[in-house]
N, CA and C of each residue as an Amber inpcrd file, in Angstrom:
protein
   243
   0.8510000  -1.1700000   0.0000000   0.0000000   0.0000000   0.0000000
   0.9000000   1.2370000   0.0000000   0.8580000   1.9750000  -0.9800000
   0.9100000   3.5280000  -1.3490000   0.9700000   4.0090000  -0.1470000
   2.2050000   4.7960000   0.7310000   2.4380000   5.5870000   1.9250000
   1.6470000   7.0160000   1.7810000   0.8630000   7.2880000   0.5840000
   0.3770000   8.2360000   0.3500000  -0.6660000   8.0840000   0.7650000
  -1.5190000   6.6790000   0.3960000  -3.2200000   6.2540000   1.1910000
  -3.0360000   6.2040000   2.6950000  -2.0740000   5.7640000   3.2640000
  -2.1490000   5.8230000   4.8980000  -2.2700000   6.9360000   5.5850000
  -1.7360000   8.3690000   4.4510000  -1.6540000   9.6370000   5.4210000
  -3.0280000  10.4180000   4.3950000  -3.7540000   9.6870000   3.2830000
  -4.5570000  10.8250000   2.8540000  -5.4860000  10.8340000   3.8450000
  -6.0680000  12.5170000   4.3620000  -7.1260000  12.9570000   4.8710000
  -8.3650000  13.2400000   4.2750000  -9.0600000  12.7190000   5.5380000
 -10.8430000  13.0370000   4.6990000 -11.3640000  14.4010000   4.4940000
 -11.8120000  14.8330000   3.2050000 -12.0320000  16.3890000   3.3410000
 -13.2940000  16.7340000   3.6670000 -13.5000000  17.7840000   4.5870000
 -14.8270000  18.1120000   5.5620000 -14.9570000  19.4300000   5.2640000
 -15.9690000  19.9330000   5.4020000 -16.1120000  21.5340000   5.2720000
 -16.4660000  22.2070000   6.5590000 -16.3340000  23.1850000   6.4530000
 -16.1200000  24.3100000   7.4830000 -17.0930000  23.6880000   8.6010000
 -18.4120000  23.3320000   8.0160000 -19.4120000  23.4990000   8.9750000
 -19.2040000  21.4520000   9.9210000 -18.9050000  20.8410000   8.6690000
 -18.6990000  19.6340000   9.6890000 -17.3300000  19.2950000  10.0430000
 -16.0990000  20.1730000  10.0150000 -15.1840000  20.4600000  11.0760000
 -16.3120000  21.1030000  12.6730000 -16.3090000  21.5850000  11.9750000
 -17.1990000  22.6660000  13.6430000 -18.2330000  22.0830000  14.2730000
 -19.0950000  20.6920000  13.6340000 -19.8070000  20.2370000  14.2600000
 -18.7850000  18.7230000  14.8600000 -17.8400000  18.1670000  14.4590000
 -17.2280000  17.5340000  14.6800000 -16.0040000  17.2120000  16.0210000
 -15.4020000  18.7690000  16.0390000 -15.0690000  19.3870000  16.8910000
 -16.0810000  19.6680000  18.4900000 -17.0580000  20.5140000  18.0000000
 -17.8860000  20.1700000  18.7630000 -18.4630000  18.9980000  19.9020000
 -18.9770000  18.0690000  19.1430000 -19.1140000  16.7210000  19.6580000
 -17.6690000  15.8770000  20.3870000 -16.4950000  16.2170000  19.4420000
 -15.4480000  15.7130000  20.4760000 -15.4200000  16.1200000  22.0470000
 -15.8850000  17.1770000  21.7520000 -15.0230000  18.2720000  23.4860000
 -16.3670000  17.7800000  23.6050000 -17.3710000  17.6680000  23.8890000
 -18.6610000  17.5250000  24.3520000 -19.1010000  16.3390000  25.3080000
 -18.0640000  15.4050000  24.5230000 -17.9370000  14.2880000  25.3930000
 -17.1570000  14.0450000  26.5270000 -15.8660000  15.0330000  26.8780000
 -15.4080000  14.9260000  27.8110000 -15.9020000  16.0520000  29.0800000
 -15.8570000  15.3960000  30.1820000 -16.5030000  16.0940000  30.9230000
 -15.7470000  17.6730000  30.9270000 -14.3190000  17.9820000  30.9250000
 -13.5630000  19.2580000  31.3000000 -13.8770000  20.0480000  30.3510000
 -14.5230000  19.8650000  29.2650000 -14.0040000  19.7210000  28.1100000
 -15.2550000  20.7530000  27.3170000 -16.6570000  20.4030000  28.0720000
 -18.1330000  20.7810000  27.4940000 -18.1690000  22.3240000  27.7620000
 -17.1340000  23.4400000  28.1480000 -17.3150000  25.0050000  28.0450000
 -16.4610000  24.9580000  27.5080000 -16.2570000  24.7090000  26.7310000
 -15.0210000  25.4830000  25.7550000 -15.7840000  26.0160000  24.2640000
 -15.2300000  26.7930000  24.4760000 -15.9570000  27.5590000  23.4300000
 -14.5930000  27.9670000  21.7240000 -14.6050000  27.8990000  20.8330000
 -13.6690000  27.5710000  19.2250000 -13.8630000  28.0560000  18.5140000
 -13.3120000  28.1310000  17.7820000 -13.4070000  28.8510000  16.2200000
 -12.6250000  27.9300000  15.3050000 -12.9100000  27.8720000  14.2360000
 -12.2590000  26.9460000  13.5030000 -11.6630000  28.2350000  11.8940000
 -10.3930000  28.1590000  11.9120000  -9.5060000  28.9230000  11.1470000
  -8.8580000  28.2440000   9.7340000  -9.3410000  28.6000000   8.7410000
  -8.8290000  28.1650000   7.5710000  -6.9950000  29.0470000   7.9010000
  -6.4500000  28.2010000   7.4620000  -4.7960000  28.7240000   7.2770000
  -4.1050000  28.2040000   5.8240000  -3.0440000  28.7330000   5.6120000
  -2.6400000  28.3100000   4.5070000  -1.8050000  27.0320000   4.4880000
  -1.9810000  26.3120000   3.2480000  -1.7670000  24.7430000   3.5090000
   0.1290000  24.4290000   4.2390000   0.1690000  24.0470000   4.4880000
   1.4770000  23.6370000   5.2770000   1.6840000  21.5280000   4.8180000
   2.0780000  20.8400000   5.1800000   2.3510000  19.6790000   4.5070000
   1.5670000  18.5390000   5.8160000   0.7020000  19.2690000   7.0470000
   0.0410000  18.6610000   7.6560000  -1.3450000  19.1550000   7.6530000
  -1.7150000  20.1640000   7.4020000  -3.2270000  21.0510000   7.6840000
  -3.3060000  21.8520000   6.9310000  -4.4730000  22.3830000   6.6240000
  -4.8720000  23.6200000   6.1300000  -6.1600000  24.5240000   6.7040000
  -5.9110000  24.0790000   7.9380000  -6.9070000  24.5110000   9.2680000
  -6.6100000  24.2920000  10.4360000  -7.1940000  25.0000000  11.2300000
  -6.9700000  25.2970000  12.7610000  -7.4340000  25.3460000  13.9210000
  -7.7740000  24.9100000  15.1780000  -8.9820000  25.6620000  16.1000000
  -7.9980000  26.3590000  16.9650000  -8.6480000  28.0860000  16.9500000
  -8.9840000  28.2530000  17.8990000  -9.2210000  28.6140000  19.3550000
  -9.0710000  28.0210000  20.5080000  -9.4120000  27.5200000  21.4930000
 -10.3660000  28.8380000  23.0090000 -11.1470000  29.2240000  23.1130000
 -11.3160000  30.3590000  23.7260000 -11.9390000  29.5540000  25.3500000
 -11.9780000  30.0640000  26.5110000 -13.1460000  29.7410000  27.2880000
 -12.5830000  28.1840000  28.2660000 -11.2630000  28.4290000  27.7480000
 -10.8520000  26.9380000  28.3170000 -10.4600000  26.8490000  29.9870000
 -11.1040000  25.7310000  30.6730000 -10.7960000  25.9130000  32.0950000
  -9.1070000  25.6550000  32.1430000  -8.4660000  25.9340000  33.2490000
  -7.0870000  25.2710000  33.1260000  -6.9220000  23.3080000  33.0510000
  -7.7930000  23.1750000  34.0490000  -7.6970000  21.5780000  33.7010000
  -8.0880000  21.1830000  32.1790000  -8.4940000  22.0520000  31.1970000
  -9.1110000  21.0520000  30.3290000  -8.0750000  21.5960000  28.5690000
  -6.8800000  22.7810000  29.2330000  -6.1760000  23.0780000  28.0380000
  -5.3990000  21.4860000  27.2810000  -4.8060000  20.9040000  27.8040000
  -4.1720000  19.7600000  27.0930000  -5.7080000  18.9030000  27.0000000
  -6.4520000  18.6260000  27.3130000  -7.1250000  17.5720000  26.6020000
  -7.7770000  17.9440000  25.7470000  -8.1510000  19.0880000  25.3370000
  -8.7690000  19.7430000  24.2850000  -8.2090000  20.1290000  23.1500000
  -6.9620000  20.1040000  23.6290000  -5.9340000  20.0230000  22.8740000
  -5.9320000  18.8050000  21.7560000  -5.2900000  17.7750000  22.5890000
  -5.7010000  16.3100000  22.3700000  -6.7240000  15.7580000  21.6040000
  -7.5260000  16.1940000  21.9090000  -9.1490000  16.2630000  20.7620000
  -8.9020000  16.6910000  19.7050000  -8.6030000  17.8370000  19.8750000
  -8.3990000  19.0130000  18.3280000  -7.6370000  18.2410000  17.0290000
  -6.1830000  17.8400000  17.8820000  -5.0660000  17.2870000  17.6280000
  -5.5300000  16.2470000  16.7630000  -6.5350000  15.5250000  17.4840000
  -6.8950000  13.6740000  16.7810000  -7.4550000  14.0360000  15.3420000
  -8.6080000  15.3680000  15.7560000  -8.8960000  15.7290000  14.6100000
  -8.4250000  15.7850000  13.0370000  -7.5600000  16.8610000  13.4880000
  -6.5970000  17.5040000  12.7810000  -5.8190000  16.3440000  11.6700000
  -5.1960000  15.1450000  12.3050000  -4.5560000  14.3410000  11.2900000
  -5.6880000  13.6440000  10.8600000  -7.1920000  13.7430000  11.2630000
  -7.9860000  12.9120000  10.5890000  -8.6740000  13.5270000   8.9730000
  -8.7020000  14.9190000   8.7990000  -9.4940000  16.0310000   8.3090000
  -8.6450000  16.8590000   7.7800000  -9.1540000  16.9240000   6.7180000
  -8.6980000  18.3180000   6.1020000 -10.0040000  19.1040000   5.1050000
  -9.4260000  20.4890000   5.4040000 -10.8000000  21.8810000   4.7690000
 -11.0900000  21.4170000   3.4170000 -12.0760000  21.3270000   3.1190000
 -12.2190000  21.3800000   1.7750000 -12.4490000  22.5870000   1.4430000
 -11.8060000  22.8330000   0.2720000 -11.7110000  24.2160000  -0.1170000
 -12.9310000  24.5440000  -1.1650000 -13.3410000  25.7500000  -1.3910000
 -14.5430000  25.6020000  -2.0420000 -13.8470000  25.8200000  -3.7480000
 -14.3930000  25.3850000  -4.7800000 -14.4490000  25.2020000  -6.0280000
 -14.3440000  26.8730000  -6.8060000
């Protein structure tokens, strides 16, 4: 298998990054006030998007982190046409 299929990302758009995101932090208990923004950036050779992070308690900066993070290598912006 092509080392290229193991790292291609699924492309999501703005709105189901943000609902996706969402539901991650939602599930952890530290995790359900945090409040995001999700940032188109320019492509780099891992992302071409960003969260964020506003509203965060101190216990819940690294695991939200962590969330974001899982995201992030799972997803990438689809850009519009």
């Amino acid at each position: 298998m092509p080392l290229e299929a193991l790292s291609a990302k699924t492309p999501a758009t703005l709105d189901e990054l943000t609902t996706r995101v969402f539901f991650a932090l939602q599930r952890h208990p530290l995790c359900r006030q945090v409040e995001f923004d999700i940032v188109s950036t320019p492509r780099t050779r891992r992302t071409n998007w960003t969260v964020s992070l506003r509203s965060v308690q101190p216990g819940a900066l690294w695991t939200a982190h962590e969330i974001v993070a899982d995201i992030q290598e799972a997803y990438e912006l689809e850009l519009a046409a």
